[in-house]
SEVEX-745769 format. One record per residue (C-alpha): residue in three letters; x, y, z. Coordinates in Angstrom, 2 decimals, m for minus. Example, Ala and Ser with C-alpha at 12.3 -4.5 7.8 and 13.67 -1.06 7.14 Angstrom:
2
<site><code>ALA</code><east>12.30</east><north>m4.50</north><up>7.80</up></site>
<site><code>SER</code><east>13.67</east><north>m1.06</north><up>7.14</up></site>
This chain:
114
<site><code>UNK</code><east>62.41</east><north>5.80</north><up>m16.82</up></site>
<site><code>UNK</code><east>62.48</east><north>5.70</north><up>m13.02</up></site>
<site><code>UNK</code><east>64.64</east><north>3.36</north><up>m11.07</up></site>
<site><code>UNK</code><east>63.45</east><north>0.98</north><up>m8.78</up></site>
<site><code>UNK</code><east>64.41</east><north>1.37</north><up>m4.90</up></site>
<site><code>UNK</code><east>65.00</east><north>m1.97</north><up>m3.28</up></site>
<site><code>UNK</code><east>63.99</east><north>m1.01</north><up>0.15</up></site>
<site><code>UNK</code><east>60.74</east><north>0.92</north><up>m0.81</up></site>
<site><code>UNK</code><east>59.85</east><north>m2.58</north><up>m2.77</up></site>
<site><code>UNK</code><east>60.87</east><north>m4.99</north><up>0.33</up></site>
<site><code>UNK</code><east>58.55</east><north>m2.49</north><up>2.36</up></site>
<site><code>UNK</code><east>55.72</east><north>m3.23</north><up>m0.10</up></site>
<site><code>UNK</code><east>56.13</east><north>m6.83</north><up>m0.24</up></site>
<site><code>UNK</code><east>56.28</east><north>m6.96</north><up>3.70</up></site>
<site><code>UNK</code><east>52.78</east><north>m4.87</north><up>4.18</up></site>
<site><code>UNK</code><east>51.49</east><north>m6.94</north><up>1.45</up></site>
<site><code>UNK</code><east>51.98</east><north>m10.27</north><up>3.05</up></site>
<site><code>UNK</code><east>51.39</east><north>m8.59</north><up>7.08</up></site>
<site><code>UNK</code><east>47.44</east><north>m8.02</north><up>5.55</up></site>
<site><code>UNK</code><east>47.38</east><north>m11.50</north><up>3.89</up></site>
<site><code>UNK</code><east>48.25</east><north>m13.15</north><up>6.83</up></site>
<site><code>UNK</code><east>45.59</east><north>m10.87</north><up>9.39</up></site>
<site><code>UNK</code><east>43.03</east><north>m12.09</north><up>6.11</up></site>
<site><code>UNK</code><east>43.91</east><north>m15.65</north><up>6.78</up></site>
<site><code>UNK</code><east>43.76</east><north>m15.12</north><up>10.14</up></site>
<site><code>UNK</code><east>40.28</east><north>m13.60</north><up>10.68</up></site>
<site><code>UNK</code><east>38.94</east><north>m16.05</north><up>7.80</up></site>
<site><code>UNK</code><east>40.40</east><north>m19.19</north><up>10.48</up></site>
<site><code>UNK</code><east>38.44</east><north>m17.68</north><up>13.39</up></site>
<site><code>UNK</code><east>35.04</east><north>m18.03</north><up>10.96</up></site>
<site><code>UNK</code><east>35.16</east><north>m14.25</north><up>9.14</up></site>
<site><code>UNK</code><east>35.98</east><north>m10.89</north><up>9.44</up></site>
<site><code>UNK</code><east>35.41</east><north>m9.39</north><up>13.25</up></site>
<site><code>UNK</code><east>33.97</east><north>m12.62</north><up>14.36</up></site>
<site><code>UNK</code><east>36.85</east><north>m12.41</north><up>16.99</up></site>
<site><code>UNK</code><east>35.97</east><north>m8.87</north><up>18.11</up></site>
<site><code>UNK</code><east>32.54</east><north>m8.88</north><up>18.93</up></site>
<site><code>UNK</code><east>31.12</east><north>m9.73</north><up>15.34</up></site>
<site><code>UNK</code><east>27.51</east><north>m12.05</north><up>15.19</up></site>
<site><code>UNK</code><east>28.41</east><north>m15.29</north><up>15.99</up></site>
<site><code>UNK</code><east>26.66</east><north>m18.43</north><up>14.17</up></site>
<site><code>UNK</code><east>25.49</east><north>m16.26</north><up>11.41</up></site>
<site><code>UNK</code><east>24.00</east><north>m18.30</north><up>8.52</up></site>
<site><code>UNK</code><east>26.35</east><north>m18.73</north><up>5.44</up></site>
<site><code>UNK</code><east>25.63</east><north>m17.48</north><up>1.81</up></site>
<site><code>UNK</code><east>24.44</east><north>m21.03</north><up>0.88</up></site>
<site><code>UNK</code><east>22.35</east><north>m20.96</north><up>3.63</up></site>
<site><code>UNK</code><east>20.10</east><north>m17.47</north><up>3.14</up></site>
<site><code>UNK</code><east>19.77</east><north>m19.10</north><up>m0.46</up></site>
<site><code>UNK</code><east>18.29</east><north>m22.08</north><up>0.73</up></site>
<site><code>UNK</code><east>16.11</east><north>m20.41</north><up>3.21</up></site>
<site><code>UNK</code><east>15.02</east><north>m17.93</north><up>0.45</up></site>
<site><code>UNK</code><east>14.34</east><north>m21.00</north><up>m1.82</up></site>
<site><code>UNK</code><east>12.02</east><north>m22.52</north><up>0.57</up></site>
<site><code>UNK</code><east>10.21</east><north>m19.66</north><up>1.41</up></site>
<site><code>UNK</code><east>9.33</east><north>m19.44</north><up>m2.37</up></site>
<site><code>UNK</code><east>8.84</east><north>m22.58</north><up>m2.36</up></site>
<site><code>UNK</code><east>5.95</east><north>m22.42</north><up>0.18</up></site>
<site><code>UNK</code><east>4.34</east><north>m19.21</north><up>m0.83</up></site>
<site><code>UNK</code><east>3.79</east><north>m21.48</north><up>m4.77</up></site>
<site><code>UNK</code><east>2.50</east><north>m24.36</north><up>m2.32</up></site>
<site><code>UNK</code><east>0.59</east><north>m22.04</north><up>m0.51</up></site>
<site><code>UNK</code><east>m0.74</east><north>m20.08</north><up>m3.64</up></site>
<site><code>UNK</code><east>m1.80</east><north>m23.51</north><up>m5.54</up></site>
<site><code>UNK</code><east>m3.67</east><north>m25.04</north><up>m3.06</up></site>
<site><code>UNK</code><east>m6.17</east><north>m21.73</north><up>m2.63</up></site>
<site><code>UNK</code><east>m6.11</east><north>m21.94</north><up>m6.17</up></site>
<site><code>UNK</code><east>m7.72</east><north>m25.56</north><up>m5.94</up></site>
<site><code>UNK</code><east>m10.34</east><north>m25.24</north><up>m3.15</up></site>
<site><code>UNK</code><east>m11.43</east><north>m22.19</north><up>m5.52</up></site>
<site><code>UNK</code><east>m11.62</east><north>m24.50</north><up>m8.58</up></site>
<site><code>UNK</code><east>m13.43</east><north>m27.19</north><up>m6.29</up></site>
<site><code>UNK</code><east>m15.52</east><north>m24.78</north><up>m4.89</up></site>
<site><code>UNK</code><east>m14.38</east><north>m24.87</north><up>m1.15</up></site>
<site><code>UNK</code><east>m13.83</east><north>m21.21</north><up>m1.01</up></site>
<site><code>UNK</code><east>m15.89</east><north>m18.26</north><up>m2.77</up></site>
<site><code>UNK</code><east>m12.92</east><north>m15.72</north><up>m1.46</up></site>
<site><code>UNK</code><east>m11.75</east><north>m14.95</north><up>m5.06</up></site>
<site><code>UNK</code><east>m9.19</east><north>m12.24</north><up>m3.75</up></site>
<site><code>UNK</code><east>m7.72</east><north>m13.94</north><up>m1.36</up></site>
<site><code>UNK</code><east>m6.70</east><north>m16.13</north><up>m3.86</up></site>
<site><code>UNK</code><east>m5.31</east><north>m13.90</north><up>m6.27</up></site>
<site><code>UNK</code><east>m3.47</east><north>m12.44</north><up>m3.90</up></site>
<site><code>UNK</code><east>m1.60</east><north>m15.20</north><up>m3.08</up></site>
<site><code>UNK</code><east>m1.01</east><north>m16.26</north><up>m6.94</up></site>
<site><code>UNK</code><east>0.43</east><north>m12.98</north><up>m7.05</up></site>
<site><code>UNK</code><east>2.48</east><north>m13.01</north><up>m3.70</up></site>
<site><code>UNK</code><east>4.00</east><north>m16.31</north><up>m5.61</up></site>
<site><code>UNK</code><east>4.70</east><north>m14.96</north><up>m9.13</up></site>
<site><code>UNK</code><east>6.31</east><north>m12.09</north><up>m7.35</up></site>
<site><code>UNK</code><east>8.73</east><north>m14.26</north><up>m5.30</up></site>
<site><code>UNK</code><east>9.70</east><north>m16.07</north><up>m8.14</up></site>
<site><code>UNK</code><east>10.07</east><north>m13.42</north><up>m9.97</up></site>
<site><code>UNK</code><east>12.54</east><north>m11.92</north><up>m7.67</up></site>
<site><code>UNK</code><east>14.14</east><north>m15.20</north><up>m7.54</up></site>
<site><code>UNK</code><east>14.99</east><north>m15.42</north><up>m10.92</up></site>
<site><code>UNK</code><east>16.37</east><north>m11.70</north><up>m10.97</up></site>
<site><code>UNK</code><east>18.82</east><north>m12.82</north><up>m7.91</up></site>
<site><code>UNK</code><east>19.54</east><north>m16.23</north><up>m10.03</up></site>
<site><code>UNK</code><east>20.44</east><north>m13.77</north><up>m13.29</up></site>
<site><code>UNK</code><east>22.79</east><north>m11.38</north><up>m11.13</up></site>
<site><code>UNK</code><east>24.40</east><north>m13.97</north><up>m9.60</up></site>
<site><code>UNK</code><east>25.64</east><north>m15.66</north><up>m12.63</up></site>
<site><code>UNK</code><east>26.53</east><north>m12.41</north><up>m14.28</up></site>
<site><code>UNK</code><east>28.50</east><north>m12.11</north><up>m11.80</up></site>
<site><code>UNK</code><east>30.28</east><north>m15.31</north><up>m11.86</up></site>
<site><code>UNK</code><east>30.59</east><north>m14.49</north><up>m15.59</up></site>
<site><code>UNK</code><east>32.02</east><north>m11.55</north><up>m14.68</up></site>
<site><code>UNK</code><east>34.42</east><north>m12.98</north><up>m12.11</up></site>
<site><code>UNK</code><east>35.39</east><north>m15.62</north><up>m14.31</up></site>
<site><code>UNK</code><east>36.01</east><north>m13.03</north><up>m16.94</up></site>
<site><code>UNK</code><east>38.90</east><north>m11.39</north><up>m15.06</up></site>
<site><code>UNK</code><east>42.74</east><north>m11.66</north><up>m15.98</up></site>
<site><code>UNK</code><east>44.21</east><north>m13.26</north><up>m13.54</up></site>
């Protein structure tokens, strides 16, 4: 068994809360490097989502009204429209893959000994 050296443990400790507080630090001033020439006003995580979401949410829109004016007879363009169905079903396809890896994980995460 190896004995423990006091000064090589205080010297741990010390680094150990010097990083915390430059991580506290940069996380005050809005994220890592925003100080030192980082993007400023970049959107947050919540954000991108909720862009993303919309953006699905308008290629459906989009992709169900061409489907009407087909059924109504407005439009004869028969690819055009299936093109957009399948411009939608592939956005929300992706959207559900992001949804899945995002709760696994948060499953994951929530998994971990603490």
């Amino acid at each position: 068994m190896s004995t423990i050296d006091p000064s090589r443990l205080l010297q741990m400790r010390s680094s150990i809360l010097n990083q915390n507080q430059a991580l506290q630090r940069a996380a005050g001033r809005g994220g890592i490097g925003a100080g030192e020439g980082g993007i400023e006003g970049t959107p947050d995580f919540g954000a991108a989502i909720n862009n993303a979401l919309q953006q699905v949410n308008g290629q459906q829109a989009k992709a169900s009204e061409l489907s009407e004016a087909y059924e109504r007879g407005d439009t004869h363009d028969i690819v055009s429209v299936m093109i957009e169905r399948q411009k939608a079903s592939l956005g929300f396809e992706t959207t559900l893959q992001v949804r899945n890896k995002l709760l696994s994980a948060y499953r994951d995460i929530m998994n971990m000994p603490v």
